[in-house]
N, C-alpha and C positions, 0 to 999 in steps of 0.2 A: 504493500500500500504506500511506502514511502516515496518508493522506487515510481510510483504511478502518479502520484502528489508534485513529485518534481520534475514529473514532464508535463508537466497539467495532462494527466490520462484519466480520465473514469476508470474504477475499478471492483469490485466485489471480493469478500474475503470466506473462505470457509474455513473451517477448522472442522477435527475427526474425534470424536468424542470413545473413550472408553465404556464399556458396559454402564460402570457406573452413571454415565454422563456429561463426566469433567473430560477436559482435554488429557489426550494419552501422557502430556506431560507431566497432568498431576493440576494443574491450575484449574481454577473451578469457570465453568463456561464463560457467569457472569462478568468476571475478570477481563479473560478476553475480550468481552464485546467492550468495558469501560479502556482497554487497553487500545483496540482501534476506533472507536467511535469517533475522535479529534478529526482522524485520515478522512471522515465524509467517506465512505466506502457506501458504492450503488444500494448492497445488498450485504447482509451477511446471514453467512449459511452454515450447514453442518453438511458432511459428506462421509463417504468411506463408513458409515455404521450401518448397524442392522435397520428393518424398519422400527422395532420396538424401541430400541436408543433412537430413534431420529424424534419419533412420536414425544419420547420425552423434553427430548432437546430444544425443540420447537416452542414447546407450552415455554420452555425456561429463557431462549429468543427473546420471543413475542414481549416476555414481562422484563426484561432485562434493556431493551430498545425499541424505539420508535418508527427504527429504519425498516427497508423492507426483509423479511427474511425471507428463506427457503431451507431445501432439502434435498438434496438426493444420495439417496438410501444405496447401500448393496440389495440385491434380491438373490435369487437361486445359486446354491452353492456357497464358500467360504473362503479363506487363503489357502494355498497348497501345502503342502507338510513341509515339502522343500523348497518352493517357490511358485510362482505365481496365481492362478485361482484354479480352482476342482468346482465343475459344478456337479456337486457333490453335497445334502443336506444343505441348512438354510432355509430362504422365505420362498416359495412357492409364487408366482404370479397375481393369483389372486390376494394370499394375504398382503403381498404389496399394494395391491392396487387397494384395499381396505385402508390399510396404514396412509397411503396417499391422501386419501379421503380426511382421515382426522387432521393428519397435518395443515391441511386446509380447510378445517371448520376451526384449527387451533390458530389461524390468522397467516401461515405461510402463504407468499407468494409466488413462490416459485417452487418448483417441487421438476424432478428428475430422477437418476439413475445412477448409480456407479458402477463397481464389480456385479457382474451376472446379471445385470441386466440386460434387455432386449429389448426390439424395436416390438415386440410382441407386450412384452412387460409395460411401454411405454403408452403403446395401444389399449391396454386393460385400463387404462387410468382416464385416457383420452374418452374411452366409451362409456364409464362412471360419470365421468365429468357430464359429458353430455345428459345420460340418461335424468343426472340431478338439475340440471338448467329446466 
């Protein structure tokens, strides 16, 4: 965000949240957002977690800042044992596209995808969205 502030760029931050919630570093979400909020960042998001950490993450966003936030979640499958993603156990399509949902009755405005997801995963959400309009 600095790096984007001194080129006059617009920019968005996310951060990856532990099971618990808090950033994998250990610092607790709220922190974070008091720690770039100065930067005027588009958006800040959470990324790289499951849907149920996102779902949480989100309610703790929303009441932590004003700015827009988002999401996107890992879906089917997990990290590799030795490297990169297995899909392999995990959130199934559907319960992603559910969790999508909360996230955005919990004030998220943006919402997407990370590890194991799919243009199909993307699709489950786009026709929720729809079916709820």
């Amino acid at each position: 965000l600095e790096a984007a502030a001194a080129g006059n760029l617009p920019a968005a931050v996310s951060f990856v949240c532990s099971d618990a919630g808090d950033l994998l570093s250990g610092e607790s979400l709220e922190d974070a957002v008091r720690a770039v909020e100065d930067l005027e960042p588009l958006a800040i998001m959470v990324n790289c977690c499951t849907p149920d950490v996102a779902t949480k993450a989100v309610v703790r966003l929303r009441a932590a800042t004003d700015r827009p936030v988002g999401v996107y979640a890992n879906g089917y499958g997990q990290p590799g044992k030795k490297s990169g993603w297995s899909f392999r156990g995990g959130s199934g399509n559907r319960h992603f596209a559910r969790e999508a949902m909360r996230w955005l009755e919990a004030g998220a405005q943006l919402v997407g995808g990370c590890c194991g997801t799919t243009p199909k995963t993307i699709q489950r959400v786009a026709k929720l969205i729809t079916l709820k309009s």
